[in-house]
Each structure stands twice: as structure tokens, then as C-alpha cells.
C-alpha positions as CSV (number, residue, x, y, z in Angstrom):
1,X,149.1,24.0,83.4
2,X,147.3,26.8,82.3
3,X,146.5,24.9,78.3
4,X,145.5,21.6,80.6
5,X,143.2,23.2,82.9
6,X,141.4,25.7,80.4
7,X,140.4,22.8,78.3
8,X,139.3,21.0,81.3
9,X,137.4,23.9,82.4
10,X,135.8,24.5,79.2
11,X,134.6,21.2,78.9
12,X,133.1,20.9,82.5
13,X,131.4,24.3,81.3
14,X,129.8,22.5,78.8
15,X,128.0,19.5,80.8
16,X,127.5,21.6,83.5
17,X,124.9,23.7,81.4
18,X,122.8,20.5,81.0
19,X,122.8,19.3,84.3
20,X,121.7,20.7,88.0
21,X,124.4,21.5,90.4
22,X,124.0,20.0,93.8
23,X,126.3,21.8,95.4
24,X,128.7,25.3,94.3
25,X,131.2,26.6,96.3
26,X,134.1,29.5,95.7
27,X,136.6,30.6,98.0
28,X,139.3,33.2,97.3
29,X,141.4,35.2,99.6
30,X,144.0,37.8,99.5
31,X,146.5,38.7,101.9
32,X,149.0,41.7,101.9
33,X,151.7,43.2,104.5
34,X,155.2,44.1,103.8
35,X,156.8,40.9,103.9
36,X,154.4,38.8,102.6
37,X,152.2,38.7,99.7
38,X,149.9,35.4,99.4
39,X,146.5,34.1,97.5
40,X,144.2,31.6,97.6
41,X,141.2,30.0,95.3
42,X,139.2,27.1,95.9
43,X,136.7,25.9,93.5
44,X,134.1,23.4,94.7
45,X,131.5,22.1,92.2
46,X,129.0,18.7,93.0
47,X,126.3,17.3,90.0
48,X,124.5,15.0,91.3
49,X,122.8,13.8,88.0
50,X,121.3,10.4,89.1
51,X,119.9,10.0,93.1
52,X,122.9,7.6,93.3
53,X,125.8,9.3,91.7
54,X,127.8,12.1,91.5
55,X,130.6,14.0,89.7
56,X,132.8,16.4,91.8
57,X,135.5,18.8,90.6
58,X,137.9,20.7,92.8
59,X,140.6,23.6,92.3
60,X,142.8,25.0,94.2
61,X,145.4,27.4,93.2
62,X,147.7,29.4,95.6
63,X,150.8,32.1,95.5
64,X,152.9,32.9,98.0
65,X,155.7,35.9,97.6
66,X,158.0,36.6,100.8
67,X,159.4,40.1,100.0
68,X,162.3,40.0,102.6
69,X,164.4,37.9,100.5
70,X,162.7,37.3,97.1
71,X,160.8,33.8,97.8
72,X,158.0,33.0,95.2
73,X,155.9,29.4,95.4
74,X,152.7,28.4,93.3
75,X,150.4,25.7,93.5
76,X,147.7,24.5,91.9
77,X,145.7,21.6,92.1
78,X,142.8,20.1,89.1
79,X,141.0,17.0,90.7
80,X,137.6,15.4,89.4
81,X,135.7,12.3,90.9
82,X,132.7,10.2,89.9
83,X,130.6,8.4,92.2
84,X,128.6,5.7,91.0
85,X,126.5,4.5,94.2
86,X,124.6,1.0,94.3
87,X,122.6,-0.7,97.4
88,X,126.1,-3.0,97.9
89,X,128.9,-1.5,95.1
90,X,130.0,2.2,95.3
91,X,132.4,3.3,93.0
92,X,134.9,6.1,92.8
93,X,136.9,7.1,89.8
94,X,139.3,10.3,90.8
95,X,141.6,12.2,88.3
96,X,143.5,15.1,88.7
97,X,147.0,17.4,88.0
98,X,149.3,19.4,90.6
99,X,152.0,21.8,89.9
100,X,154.0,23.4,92.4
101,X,156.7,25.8,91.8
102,X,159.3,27.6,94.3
103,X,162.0,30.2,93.7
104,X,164.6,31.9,96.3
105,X,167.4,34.8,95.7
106,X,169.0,32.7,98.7
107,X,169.6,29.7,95.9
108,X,170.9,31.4,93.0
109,X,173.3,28.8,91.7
110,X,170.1,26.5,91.7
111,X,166.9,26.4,89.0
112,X,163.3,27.4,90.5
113,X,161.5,24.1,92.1
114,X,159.2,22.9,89.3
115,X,156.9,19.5,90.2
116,X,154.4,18.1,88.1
117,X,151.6,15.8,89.2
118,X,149.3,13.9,87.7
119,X,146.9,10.5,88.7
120,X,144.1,8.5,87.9
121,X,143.0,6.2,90.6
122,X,140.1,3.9,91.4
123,X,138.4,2.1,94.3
124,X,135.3,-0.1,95.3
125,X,133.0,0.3,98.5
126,X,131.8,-2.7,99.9
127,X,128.8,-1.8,102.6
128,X,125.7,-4.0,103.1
129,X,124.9,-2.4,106.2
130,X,125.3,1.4,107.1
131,X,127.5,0.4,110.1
132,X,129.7,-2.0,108.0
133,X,131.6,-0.8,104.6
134,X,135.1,-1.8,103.4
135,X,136.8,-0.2,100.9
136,X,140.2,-1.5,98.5
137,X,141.6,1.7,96.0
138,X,144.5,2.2,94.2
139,X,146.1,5.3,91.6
140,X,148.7,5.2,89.0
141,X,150.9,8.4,89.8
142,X,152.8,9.9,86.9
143,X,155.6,12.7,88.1
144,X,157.9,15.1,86.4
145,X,160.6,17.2,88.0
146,X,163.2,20.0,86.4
147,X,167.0,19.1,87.6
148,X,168.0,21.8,89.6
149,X,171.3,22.0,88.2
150,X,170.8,20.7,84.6
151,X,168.5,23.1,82.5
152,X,165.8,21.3,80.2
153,X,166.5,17.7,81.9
154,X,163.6,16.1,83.9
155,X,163.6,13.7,86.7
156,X,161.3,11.1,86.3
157,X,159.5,9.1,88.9
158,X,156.4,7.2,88.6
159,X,154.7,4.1,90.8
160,X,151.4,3.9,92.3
161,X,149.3,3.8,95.6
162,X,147.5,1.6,97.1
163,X,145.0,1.9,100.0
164,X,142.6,-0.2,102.1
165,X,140.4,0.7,104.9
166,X,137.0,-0.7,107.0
167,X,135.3,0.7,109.5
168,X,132.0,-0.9,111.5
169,X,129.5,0.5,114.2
170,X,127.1,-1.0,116.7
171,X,125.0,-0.6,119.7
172,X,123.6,-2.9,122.4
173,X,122.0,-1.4,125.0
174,X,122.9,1.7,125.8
175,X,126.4,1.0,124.5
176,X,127.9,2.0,121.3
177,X,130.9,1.1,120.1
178,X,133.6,1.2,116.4
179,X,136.3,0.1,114.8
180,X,138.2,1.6,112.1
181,X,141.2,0.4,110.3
182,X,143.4,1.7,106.8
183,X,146.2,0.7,105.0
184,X,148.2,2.6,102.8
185,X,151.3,2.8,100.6
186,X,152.8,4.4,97.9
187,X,156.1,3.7,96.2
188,X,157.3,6.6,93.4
189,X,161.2,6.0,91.9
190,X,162.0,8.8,95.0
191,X,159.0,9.0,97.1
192,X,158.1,5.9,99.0
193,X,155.5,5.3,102.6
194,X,153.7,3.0,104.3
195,X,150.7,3.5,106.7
196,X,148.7,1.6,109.0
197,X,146.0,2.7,111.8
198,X,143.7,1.2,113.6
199,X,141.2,2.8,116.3
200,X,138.3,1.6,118.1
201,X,136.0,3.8,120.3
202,X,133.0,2.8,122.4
203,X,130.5,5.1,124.6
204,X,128.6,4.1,127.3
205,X,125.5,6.2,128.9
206,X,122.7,6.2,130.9
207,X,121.3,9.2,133.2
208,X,124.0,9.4,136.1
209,X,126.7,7.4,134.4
210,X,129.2,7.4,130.7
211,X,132.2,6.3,130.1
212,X,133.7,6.9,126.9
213,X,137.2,5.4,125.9
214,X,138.7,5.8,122.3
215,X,142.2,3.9,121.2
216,X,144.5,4.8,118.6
217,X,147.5,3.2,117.1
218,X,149.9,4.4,114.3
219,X,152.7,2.6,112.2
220,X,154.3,4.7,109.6
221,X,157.4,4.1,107.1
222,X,159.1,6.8,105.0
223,X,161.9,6.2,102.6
224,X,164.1,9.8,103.0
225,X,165.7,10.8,99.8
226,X,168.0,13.6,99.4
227,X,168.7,15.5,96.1
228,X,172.6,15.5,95.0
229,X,175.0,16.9,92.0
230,X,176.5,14.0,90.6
231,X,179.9,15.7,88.6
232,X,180.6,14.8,85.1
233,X,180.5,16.1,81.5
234,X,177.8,18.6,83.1
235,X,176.0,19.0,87.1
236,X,173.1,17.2,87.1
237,X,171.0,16.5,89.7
238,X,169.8,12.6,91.3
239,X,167.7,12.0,93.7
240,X,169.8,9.3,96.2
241,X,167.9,7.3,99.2
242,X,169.4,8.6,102.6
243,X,167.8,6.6,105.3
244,X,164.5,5.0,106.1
245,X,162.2,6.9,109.3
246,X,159.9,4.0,111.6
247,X,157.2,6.4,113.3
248,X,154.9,4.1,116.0
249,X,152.5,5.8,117.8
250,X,149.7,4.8,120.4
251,X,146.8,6.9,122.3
252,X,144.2,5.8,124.4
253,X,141.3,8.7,125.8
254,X,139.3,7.7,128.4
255,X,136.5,9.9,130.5
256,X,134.0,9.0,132.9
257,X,131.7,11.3,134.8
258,X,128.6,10.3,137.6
259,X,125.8,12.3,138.3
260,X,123.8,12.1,141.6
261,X,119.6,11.6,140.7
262,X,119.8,15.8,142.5
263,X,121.8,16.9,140.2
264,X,124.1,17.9,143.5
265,X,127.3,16.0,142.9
266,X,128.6,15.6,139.9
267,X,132.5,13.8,139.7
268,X,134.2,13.0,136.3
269,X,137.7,11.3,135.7
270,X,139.5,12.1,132.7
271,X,143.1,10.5,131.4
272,X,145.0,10.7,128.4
273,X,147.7,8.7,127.6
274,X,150.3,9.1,124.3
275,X,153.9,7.5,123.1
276,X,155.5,7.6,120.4
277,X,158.7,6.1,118.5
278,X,160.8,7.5,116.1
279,X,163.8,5.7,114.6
280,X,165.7,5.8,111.6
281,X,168.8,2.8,110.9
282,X,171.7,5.6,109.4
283,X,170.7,8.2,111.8
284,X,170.6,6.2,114.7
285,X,171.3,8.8,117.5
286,X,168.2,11.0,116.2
287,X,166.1,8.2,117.6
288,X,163.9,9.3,120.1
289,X,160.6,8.1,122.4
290,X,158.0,10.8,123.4
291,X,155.4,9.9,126.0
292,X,152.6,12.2,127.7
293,X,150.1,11.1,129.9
294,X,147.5,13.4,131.5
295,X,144.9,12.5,134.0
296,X,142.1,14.7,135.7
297,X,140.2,14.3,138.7
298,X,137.1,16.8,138.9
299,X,134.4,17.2,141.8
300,X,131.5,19.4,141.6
301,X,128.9,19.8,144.7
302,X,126.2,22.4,145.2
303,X,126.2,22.3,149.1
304,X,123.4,25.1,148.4
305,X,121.2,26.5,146.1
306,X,123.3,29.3,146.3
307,X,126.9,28.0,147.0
308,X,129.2,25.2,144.9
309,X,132.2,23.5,145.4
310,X,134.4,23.1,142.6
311,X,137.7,21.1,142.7
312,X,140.1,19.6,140.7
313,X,143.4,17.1,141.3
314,X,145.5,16.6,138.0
315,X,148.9,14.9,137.8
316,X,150.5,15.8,133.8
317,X,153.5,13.2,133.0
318,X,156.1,13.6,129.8
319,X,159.1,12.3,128.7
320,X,161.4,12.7,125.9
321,X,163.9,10.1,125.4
322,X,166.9,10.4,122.9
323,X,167.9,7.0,122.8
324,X,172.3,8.0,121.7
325,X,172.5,12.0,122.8
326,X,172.5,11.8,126.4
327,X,169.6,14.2,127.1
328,X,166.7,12.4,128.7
329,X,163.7,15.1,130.0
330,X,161.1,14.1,132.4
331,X,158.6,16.7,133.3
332,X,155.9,16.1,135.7
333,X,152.9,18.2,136.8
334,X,151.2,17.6,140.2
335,X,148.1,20.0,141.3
336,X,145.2,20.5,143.6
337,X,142.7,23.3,143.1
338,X,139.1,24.2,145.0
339,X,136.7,27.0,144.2
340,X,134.0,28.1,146.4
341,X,131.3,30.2,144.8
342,X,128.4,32.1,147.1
343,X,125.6,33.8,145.2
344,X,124.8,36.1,148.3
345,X,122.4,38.0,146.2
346,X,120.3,37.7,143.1
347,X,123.7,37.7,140.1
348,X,125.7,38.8,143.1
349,X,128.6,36.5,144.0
350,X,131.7,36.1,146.0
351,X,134.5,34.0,144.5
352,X,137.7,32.2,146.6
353,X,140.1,29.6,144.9
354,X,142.8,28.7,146.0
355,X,145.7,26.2,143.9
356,X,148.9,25.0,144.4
357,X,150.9,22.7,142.0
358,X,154.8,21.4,141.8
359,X,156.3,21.4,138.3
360,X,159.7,18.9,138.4
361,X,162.1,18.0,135.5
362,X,164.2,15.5,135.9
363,X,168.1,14.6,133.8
364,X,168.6,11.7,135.0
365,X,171.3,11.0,132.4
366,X,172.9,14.7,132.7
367,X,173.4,13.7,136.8
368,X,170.6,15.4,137.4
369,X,172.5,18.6,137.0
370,X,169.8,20.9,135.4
371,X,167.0,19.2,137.8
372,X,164.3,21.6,138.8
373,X,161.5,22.2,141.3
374,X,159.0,25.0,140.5
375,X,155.8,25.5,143.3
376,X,153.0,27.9,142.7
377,X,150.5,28.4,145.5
378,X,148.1,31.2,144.8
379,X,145.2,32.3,146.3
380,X,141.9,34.5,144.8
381,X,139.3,36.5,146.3
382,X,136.4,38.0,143.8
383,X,133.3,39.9,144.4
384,X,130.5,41.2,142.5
385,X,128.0,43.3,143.1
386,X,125.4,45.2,141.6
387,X,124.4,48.7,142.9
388,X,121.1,50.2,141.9
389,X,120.8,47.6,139.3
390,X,122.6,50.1,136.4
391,X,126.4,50.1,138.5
392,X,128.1,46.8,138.2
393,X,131.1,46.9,141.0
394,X,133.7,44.2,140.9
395,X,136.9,43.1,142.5
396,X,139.8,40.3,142.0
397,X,142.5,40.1,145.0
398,X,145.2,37.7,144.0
399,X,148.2,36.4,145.7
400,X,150.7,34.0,144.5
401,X,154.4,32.7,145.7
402,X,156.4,30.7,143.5
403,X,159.6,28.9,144.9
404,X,161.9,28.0,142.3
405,X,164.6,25.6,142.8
406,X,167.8,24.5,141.1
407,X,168.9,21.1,142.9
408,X,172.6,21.1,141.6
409,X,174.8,23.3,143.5
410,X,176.2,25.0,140.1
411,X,172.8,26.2,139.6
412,X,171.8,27.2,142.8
413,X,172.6,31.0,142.6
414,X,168.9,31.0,140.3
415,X,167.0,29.5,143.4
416,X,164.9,32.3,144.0
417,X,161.2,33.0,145.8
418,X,158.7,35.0,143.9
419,X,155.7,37.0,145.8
420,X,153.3,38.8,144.1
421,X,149.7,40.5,144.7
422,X,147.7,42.0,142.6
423,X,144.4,44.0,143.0
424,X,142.1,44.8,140.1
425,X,138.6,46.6,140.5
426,X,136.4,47.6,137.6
427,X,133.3,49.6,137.6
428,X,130.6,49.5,134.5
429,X,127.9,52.4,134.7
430,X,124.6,51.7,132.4
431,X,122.9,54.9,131.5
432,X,119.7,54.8,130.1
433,X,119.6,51.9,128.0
434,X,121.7,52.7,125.0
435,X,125.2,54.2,127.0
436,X,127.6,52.9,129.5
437,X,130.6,54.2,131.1
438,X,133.3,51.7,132.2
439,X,136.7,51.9,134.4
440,X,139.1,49.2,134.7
441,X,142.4,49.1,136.8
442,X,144.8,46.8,137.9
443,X,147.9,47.4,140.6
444,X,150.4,44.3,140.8
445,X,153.8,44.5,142.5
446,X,156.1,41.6,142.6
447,X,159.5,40.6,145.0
448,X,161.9,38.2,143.8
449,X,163.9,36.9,146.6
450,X,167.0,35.0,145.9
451,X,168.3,32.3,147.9
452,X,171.5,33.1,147.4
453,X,173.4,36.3,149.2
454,X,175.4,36.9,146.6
455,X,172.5,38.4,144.4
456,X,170.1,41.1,145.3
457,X,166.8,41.1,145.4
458,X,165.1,42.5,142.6
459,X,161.6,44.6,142.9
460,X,158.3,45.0,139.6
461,X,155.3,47.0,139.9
462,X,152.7,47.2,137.1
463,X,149.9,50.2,137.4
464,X,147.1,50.5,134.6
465,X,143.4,51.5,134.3
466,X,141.4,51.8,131.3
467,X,138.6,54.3,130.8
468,X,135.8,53.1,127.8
469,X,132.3,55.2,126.7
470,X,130.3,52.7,124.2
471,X,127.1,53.6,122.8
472,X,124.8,51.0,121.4
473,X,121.9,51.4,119.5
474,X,120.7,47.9,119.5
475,X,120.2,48.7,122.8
476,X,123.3,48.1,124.8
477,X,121.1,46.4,128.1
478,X,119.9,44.0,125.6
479,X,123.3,42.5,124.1
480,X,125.7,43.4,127.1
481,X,125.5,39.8,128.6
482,X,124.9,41.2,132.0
483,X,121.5,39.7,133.2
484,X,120.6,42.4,136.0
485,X,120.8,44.5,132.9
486,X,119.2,42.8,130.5
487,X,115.9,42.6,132.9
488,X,115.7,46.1,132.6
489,X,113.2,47.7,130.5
490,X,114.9,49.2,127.0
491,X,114.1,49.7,123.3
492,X,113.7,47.0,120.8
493,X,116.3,47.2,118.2
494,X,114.9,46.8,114.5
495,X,118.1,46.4,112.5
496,X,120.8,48.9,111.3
497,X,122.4,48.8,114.7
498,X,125.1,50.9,115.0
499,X,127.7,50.7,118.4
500,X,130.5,53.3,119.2
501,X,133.4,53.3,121.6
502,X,135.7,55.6,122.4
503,X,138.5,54.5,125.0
504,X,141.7,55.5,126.6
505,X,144.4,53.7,128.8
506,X,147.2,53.8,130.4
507,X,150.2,51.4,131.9
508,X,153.6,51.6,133.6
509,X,156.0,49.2,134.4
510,X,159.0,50.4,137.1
511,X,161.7,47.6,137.7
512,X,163.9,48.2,140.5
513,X,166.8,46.6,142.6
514,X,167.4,46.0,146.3
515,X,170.2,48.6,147.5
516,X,169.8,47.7,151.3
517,X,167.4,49.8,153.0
518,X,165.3,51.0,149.6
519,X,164.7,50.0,146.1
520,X,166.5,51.7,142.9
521,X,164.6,52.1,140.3
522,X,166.4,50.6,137.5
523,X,164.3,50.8,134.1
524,X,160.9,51.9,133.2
525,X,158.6,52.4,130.3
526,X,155.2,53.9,130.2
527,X,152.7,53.4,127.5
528,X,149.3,55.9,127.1
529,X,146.7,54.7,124.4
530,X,143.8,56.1,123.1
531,X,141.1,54.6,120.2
532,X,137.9,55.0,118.7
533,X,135.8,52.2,117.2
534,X,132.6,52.5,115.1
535,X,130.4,49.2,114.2
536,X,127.2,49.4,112.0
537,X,125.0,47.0,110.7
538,X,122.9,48.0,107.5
539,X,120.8,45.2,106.8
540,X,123.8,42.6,105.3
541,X,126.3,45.2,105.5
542,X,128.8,45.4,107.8
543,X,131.7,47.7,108.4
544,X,133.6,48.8,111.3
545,X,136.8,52.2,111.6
546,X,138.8,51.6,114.3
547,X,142.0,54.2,115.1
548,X,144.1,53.9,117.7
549,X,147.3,55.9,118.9
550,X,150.0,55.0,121.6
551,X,152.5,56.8,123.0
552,X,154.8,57.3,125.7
553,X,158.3,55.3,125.8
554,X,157.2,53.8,122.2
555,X,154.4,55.4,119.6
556,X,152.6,53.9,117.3
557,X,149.7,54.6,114.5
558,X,146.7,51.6,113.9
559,X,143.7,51.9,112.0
560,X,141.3,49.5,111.1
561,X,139.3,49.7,108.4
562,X,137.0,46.4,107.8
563,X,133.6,45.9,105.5
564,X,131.9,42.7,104.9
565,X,128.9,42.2,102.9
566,X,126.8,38.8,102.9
567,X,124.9,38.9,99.9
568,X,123.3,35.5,100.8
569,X,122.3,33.5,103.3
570,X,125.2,31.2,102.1
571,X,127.9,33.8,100.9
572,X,130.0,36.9,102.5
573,X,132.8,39.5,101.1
574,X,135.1,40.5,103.3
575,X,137.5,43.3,103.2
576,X,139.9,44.9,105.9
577,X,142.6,48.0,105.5
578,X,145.0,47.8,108.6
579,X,148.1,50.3,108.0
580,X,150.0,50.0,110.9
581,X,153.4,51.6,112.1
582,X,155.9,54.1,114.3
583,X,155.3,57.2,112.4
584,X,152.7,58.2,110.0
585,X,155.7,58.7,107.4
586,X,157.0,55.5,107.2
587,X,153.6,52.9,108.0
588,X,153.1,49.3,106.8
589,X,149.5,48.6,105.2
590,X,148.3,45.3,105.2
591,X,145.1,44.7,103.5
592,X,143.0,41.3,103.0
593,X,140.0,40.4,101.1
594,X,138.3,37.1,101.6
595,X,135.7,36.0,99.5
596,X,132.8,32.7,100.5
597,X,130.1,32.1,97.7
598,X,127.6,29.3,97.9
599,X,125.2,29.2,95.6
């Protein structure tokens, strides 16, 4: 690999010199963390050294090391193409070499995984029009394998691939609609497929109406092979055929949406629909349908400048059919959901939604004996409010009950009713135009009520708030995303921002169980948390220190160390230190570098 690709290189190093690159692109990352060690390049190089054709060259090399139980895999790809454009003809030439390679302590009495690659394939583009163009292709594939169980033997396997596609575009009116269709197979000594798609899509739009639909179909064939040891003088490995996999899919998209002339009403209608068949003819009971259709219902109304209606209905539909095993699923999804949104004041609003939906599976083949019911109804109330312009005050009441129901009688000790309420209030405090102070809390308790006397009721409260200082130097008021704020007079940043937070938190989690007349606490954890975070901008430099502790029924250390630098408009280096762990003494470091240069 290494001989094969350095002379390529060296060779590509030498044209290259005489001729203009239209387009250079390197990509390398490098990823580290206790269990896994991994790398990856990318090399991207276009010539375009006539205004109708062009030489590409790609690599791609990659390593992958899982320390946990001593797994090692390389890859590496070497692929060059020629395009040779003409008004009618294009043609493409395309050549290349891959090697792959995989080791595991868990397969000792087996030889590392070694693949070898290589092709050289051609096809012909037919296209008189821009919206027409068919194209026919093949490659001659050449592939070398090393038995598993027989050093210095190779399995060989060589065939070819074939491939055809068209695809054609129009409009007429203010209609547009496509076709697209491919063919494909490939047929290696062990590695055999055939594909086939079609898909059409058309778009329909004017000013208060579109309709868009797309359609989709699938046919795929794949001859499973499964290597063996066939005993004799000495182990050696074959490659036997196992059973042939049918795959037939079919998806159709469809959305349409009106607009009233005002701008007032607005109601769209959106369904997707998806099967799919598997089948193989040795495995028969693996056969297997899948089917999902989804469809949405949406109406939006602005009854006032300042108030809207939003609602939704949706009704989400799945099945998964094993044709021998006995297991059928249906899941269904019904649901109705309306907002009402006031605007009582300039950026001050009052929010109430209210949903409720009914999740049912269905076993009709199991009896119906693990059928289920599951109803959410929930209801929200959120206000907010500005006070003095620089105090942003907000609130979020909910309230939700969830009956869940077991409809066999075996089951029926899990029925159970679930009410919860939740209140969570924040507060943000803008001082001056650079500094803000902000508080966030939440209180939730939860009762589960079970149907059934034989279980007691079971009680969960959750209590946090959050306490943050942040400094910007940009200024704050200009980037916060709050508008009141950002009408406010401030500074004008001029580059070199930098932004500081420093930030501390705390939650706790009590479950308890009904004991008659009171609640016993049963388990409970507590977690405090305090961090600091630095971000600054210095010209194209970039870096950020972020340490955090937490403590309380669990610890733990984090710090964040990250620098990027884009050195052109085009290109960035990027660098992060995260060690990471329980005690200081015993911490895990992961550390990644990314590198994205364009020139």
C-alpha cells in the first residue's frame, strides 16, 4: 500500500507543478479517550486543465484502535477520475486501490482481516439538454483476501459492476416536476447485489397555494456469504453462499399548505407514508414487513395583531410484521394540540397550550396479551414580562396526567395514573450593557397512582435553581437575542471580544412511597455544581477554559480546554483538551484535533 501509493503520489506531484489547481482540500482529525483511539485524512485535489475537463484525486486513510479489548482496523482508500466534458459526450474514467485491515485479542485462533481493492471503471453521459442526461458505466473489480486460517494463502474474487441511471426535469407553468432512475449490480466470486430505484417529485406554487409530493421506490438483492474452515491436510478458509436477502421499499411525501391574500390563516397538510419488505428463501422466519405512515394537520390564525392560534391534529401509524415468529406490533399515535399566544405588551407575551394524545400497541397474534393504552393530557401556562426594560421575568406552569393501561388482566397490576406539575420561573438582570445576572429554578413533584390495591402509591419531587454571572465585552445587550435589550443604547464592539461566566447549581431528587397517611422517603441523591467559562476572540483566534466541579451524592472533575484558529477564510485548526473523571487522581483525558484547509 504504502510502495503503490507513494509512487502515485509522486507522480501526481509532478503534473500538478504544471498545472492550476481548481480546487484543494485537506481534512485530518484526531480523536483520543481511554477506550478509543481513532484518525482520519482526507485528501481532495481537482485540475481543471481545459474549461471542459477535469482530473480528480481523492485519499482517505483512517485508524481505529479500541483499547478495552485490543481491536485495531485501517483503511485507506487511492481513487483518481478524469472528466472529459463535450456539448453531448461526457466521459469519466475512475481508478483507484482500498485496503482495509482488522485485528481483535477476542479472535486469537484467527489471522488479522486483510482486504485488498483495486478497479478501473468507465462510463458515458448522454445529456442534450440540462434537464435530460443518461448515463451507462461499468468497472472491472480485482480483490485479494488473506485466509483467516491458512497463513500466506489468498482468496481470490474478481467480477465487475455495472450501473445505469437517467434523470429529467421540467416546468410548465408554475409546475415543476423529475424523474430519476438507476440500475446497478455487481457480481465478485463472494460479493454479489443488485439495485434498482426510481423516484419522481413534482412542486406546485403560486402565492397562497403549493403542493409538493415526491415518490420513491427501492428493489435490492444481496447474495449473503459466510466464511468457513473446510478440514483437510491443513484449515483453510472458503467463502460458502448462505442465503439470498430481497429488500423492497416504497415512500411517497406529500405537503400542501394555503395562505389567505392577509396573511391571517395559514393551514398546511403534511403525510408521509413508508413500507418495506424483507425476505430471504433459507431464513424464512426472519422475514419481516415494516410500514410507517405519518400525517399532519396544521392551522395557524392571527385573530389579532397581537394574538394567534396555533393548532395541530396528527395521527402516527407503524407496524412491524414478522411473517413466521408470531410477534406482530402495531403502534398508533393519535393527537390534538392548540396554542394561544397574546402579545399584551411590546415583547411581552402570555402563552397557554394545551395537548392530549393516545399512544396504543396492538399483538394481535400474542392475544392481545401485552396490548397497551398510554394518554397524555397536559396543560401549559407561560408569561413573560419585561420590568424596567433591563429585568426579564418569566414563568412556565405545567400540568400533565398520563393514564397507562395494560388491557390483559396478567398485566393489569402496571395500570397506573401519573400526575405531575411543575413550576419553573427565571429571572435575567442586564446591568449596564456588558453584565447580566441570571436565576433559574424549577420545582416538579410527581404521584403515581396504581390501579391496583395491591401496590402502593409511589411519590418524586425534583427541586433545582441555577445561579449564572456572564460578562460580555462585545457588548452583552447587542448579542443576547433579547430584543427589549438589544434596543437599548450600548458600546459597539470592535473585535477581540472576550465573554466570561461564572455559574453555580444545584438539584435534588427525593423518591418516596405511600405508607397510609404520609409518604416515606425511600432514596435520594443531591447533586451541587459549580463552573467557570472564559471565551475570547483575537482576531481569527479562538479559545475557550471551561472547569467545572460536582459534588454531592457523586463528584466529578471537567475541564475544557478548546483553541481554534482559522487561518483563512476557507481553513480552521481546531484543538480541545477535555480530562474528565471522579477524582483528580485517577482522570480520563480525551483530546481531539481537527484540521480543514482549503486553499
Amino acid at each position: 500500500m504504502k510502495l503503490n501509493s507513494s509512487f502515485f503520489l509522486i507522480c501526481f506531484s509532478l503534473v500538478a507543478s504544471l498545472l492550476a489547481a481548481q480546487n484543494k482540500e485537506l481534512e485530518f482529525f484526531f480523536s483520543d479517550t481511554q477506550n478509543v483511539r481513532s484518525t482520519q485524512n482526507a485528501l481532495n485535489y481537482q485540475i481543471l486543465y481545459s474549461p471542459r475537463s477535469l482530473i480528480g484525486i481523492k485519499v482517505n486513510t483512517g485508524t481505529d484502535e479500541r483499547l478495552t479489548f485490543d481491536q485495531r482496523s485501517r483503511q485507506a482508500s487511492l481513487q483518481m477520475d478524469w472528466q472529459l466534458g463535450g456539448r453531448l459526450f461526457s466521459h469519466f474514467i475512475n481508478t483507484g486501490y482500498e485496503y482495509f485491515y482488522d485485528s481483535s485479542s477476542l479472535e486469537q485462533e484467527l489471522s488479522p482481516y486483510r482486504n485488498k481493492t483495486a478497479f478501473l471503471g468507465y462510463d458515458l453521459e448522454f445529456s442534450p439538454v440540462d434537464s435530460l442526461a443518461l448515463n451507462l458505466g461499468g468497472s472491472a473489480i480485482i480483490r485479494r483476501e488473506e485466509d483467516r486460517y491458512t497463513a500466506d494463502r489468498l482468496l481470490k474474487s474478481d467480477g465487475y459492476r455495472l450501473q445505469g441511471s437517467m434523470r429529467a426535469a421540467s416546468g410548465w407553468g408554475d409546475a415543476q416536476f423529475g424523474i430519476r432512475a438507476h440500475v446497478e449490480s455487481k457480481d465478485l466470486d463472494w460479493e454479489a447485489y443488485r439495485r434498482t430505484n426510481i423516484s419522481a417529485w413534482t412542486d406546485y406554487e403560486t402565492y397562497q397555494f403549493q403542493w409538493q409530493q415526491s415518490f420513491n421506490w427501492d428493489y435490492n438483492e444481496d447474495d449473503l456469504y459466510v466464511l468457513e474452515m473446510r478440514h483437510g491436510d491443513r484449515p483453510e478458509g472458503n467463502y460458502r453462499f448462505s442465503d439470498m436477502q430481497k429488500r423492497n421499499s416504497i415512500g411517497y411525501n406529500s405537503f400542501m399548505e394555503y395562505r389567505h391574500p392577509s396573511d391571517y390563516v395559514r393551514l398546511s397538510f403534511a403525510d408521509i407514508f413508508w413500507r418495506r419488505y424483507l425476505s430471504l428463501q433459507e431464513n424464512a422466519p426472519r422475514n419481516n414487513t415494516d410500514l410507517i405512515n405519518q400525517a399532519n394537520l396544521d392551522l395557524d390564525v392571527q385573530i389579532h395583531p397581537r394574538l394567534t392560534l396555533n393548532s395541530r391534529a396528527m395521527y402516527h401509524y407503524s407496524l412491524k410484521d414478522f411473517s413466521y415468529l408470531g410477534n406482530t406490533r402495531h403502534t398508533s399515535l393519535r393527537g390534538l394540540s392548540a396554542r394561544l399566544g397574546w402579545e399584551y405588551l411590546p415583547y411581552d407575551s402570555l402563552l397557554v397550550q394545551y395537548s392530549i394524545d393516545l399512544q396504543r400497541s396492538l399483538y394481535p397474534e400474542e392475544d392481545h396479551m401485552w396490548d397497551n393504552d398510554l394518554r397524555t393530557s397536559s396543560l401549559s401556562l407561560g408569561v413573560v414580562h419585561h420590568w424596567k426594560q433591563r429585568m426579564r421575568l418569566g414563568t412556565w406552569v405545567n400540568w400533565s396526567l398520563k393514564d397507562d393501561v395494560y388491557i390483559d388482566g396478567i398485566l393489569s397490576s402496571n395500570n397506573k395514573n401519573i400526575n405531575s406539575i411543575s413550576l419553573m420561573p427565571d429571572c435575567r438582570i442586564l446591568i449596564g450593557d456588558r453584565l447580566s445576572f441570571n436565576q433559574y429554578y424549577k420545582l416538579r413533584a410527581e404521584y403515581t397512582d396504581y390501579m391496583y390495591e395491591g401496590r402502593n402509591r409511589s411519590f418524586y419531587r425534583h427541586l433545582g435553581y441555577r445561579y449564572s454571572l456572564t460578562f460580555d465585552s462585545f457588548p452583552l445587550a447587542a448579542r443576547s437575542g433579547n430584543p427589549v435589550w438589544m434596543l437599548l443604547p450600548y458600546r459597539q464592539g470592535y473585535g477581540n471580544a472576550i465573554s466570561m461566566e461564572l455559574s453555580f447549581g444545584y438539584e435534588q431528587n427525593d423518591y418516596a412511597e405511600n405508607m397510609g397517611e404520609y409518604y416515606l422517603i425511600n432514596s435520594k441523591n443531591k447533586r451541587y455544581s459549580s463552573g467557570f467559562q472564559i471565551k475570547h476572540d483575537i482576531d481569527s483566534l479562538y479559545y475557550i477554559v471551561e472547569p467545572k466541579y460536582f459534588w454531592g451524592t457523586w463528584q466529578e472533575y471537567s475541564l475544557l480546554l478548546g483553541l481554534a484558529w482559522q487561518f483563512n477564510p476557507q481553513s480552521l485548526l481546531e484543538f480541545s483538551l477535555n480530562p474528565i473523571g471522579e477524582s483528580l487522581n485517577s482522570l480520563e483525558w480525551r483530546s481531539s484535533i481537527n484540521l480543514s484547509l482549503r486553499y
